[in-house]
C-alpha positions as CSV (number, residue, x, y, z in Angstrom):
1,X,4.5,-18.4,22.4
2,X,6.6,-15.5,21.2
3,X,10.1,-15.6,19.7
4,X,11.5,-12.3,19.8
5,X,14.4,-11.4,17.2
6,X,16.5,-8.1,17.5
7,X,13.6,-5.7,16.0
8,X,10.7,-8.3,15.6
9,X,8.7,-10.8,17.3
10,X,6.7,-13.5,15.8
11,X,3.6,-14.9,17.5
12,X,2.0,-17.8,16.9
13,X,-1.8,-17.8,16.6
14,X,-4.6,-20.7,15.5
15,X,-5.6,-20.4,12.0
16,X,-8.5,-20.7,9.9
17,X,-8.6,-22.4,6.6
18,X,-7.3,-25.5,5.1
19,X,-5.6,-28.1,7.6
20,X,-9.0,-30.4,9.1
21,X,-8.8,-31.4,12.9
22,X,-4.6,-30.5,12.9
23,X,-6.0,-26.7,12.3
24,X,-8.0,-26.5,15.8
25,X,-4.5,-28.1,17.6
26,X,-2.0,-26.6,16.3
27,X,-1.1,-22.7,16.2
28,X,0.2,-22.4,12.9
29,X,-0.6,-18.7,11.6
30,X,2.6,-16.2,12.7
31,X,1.8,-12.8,13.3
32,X,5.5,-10.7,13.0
33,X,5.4,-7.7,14.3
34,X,8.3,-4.9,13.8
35,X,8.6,-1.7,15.1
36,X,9.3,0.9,12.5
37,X,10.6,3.4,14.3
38,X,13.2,1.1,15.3
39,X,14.4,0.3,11.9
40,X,17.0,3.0,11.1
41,X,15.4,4.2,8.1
42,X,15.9,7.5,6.3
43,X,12.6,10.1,6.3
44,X,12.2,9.1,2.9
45,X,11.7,5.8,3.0
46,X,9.9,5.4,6.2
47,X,7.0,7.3,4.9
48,X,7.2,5.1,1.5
49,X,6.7,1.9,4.0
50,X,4.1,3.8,6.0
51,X,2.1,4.2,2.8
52,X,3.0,0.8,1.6
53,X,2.2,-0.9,4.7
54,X,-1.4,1.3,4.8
55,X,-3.4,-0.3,8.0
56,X,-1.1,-2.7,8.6
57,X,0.8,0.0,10.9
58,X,-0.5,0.2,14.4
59,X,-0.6,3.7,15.9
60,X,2.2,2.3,18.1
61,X,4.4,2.3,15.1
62,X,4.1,-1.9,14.9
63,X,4.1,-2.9,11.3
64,X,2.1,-6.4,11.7
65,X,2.2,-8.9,9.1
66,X,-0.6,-11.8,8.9
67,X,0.6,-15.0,7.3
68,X,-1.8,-17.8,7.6
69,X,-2.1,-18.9,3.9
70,X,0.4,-22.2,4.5
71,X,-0.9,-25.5,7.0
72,X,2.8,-25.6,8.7
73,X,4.3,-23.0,11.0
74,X,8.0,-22.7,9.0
75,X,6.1,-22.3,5.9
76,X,4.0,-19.5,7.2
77,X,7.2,-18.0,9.2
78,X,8.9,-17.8,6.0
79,X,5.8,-16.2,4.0
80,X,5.9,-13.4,6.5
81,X,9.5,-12.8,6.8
82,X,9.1,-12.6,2.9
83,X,6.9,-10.4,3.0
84,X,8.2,-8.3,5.2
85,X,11.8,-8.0,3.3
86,X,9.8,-7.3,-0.5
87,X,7.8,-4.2,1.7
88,X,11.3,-2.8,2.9
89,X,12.6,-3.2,-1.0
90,X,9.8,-1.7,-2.3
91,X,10.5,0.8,0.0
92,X,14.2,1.5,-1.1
93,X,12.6,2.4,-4.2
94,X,12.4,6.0,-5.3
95,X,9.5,7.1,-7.9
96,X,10.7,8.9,-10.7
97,X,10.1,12.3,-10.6
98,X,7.0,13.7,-13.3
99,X,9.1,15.3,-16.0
100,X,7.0,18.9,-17.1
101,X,5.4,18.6,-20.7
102,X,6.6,21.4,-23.0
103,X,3.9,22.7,-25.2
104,X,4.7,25.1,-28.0
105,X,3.0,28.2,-29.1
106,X,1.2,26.5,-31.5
107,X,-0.2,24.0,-29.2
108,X,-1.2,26.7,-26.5
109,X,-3.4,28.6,-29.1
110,X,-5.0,25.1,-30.4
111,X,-5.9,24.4,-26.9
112,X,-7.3,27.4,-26.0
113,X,-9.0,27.8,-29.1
114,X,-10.6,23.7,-27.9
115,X,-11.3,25.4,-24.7
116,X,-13.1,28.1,-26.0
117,X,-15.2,26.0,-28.7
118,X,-16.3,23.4,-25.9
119,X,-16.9,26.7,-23.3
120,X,-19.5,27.9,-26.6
121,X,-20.9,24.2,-26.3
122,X,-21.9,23.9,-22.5
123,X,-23.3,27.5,-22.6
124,X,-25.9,26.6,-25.5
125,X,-27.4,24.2,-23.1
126,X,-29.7,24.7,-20.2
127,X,-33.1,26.2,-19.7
128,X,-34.8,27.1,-22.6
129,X,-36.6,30.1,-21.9
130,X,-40.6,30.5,-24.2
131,X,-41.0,34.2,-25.9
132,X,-45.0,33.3,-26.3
């Protein structure tokens, strides 16, 4: 049983887990399915849900969301949906951009100086050749 919305479609599937005998009658896990490429999104942000959504994107483009953690249908309709709306705001989301340390003069030469010193270190060791 499918219940298809403008841009996705829930499914229905049996679960595992909690819920005893009600668990082998009753479909209760939804699977929502929504095609990406259909969502409008800028270049930008649809590569941020890409990498968000990881495996959870089939080759098709079908972001698929699992939600079989509730014993009722609603509960585990609304998990997904919920799910689905905090991966499209995380996706709005823009990471700040790395602002360049600035090292002065003085720190260049004391880093080199480290560099060199520690260079000196690593070439002491290794074989150690006899002069019998």
């Amino acid at each position: 049983m499918a219940r298809a919305h403008a841009l996705a479609e829930e499914r229905f599937v049996a679960a595992s887990g909690p819920g005893g005998q009600n668990v082998n009658k009753v479909a209760t896990a939804v699977q929502l399915r929504v095609n990406i490429y259909k969502l409008g999104l800028t270049p930008k942000v649809f590569h941020r849900l890409k990498a968000l959504a990881g495996s959870k994107v089939s080759a098709s483009g079908d972001l698929i969301i699992d939600a079989r953690r509730f014993r009722t249908q609603e509960q585990n309709r609304s998990d997904a949906r919920d799910r689905l709306a905090e991966l499209l705001r995380e996706a709005q989301i823009e990471p700040k951009k790395r602002a360049k340390s600035r090292v002065n003069r003085v720190g260049k030469v004391q880093r080199l100086k480290q560099k060199k010193s520690r260079g000196e270190v690593k070439a002491g060791r290794g074989r150690v050749t006899r002069w019998d």
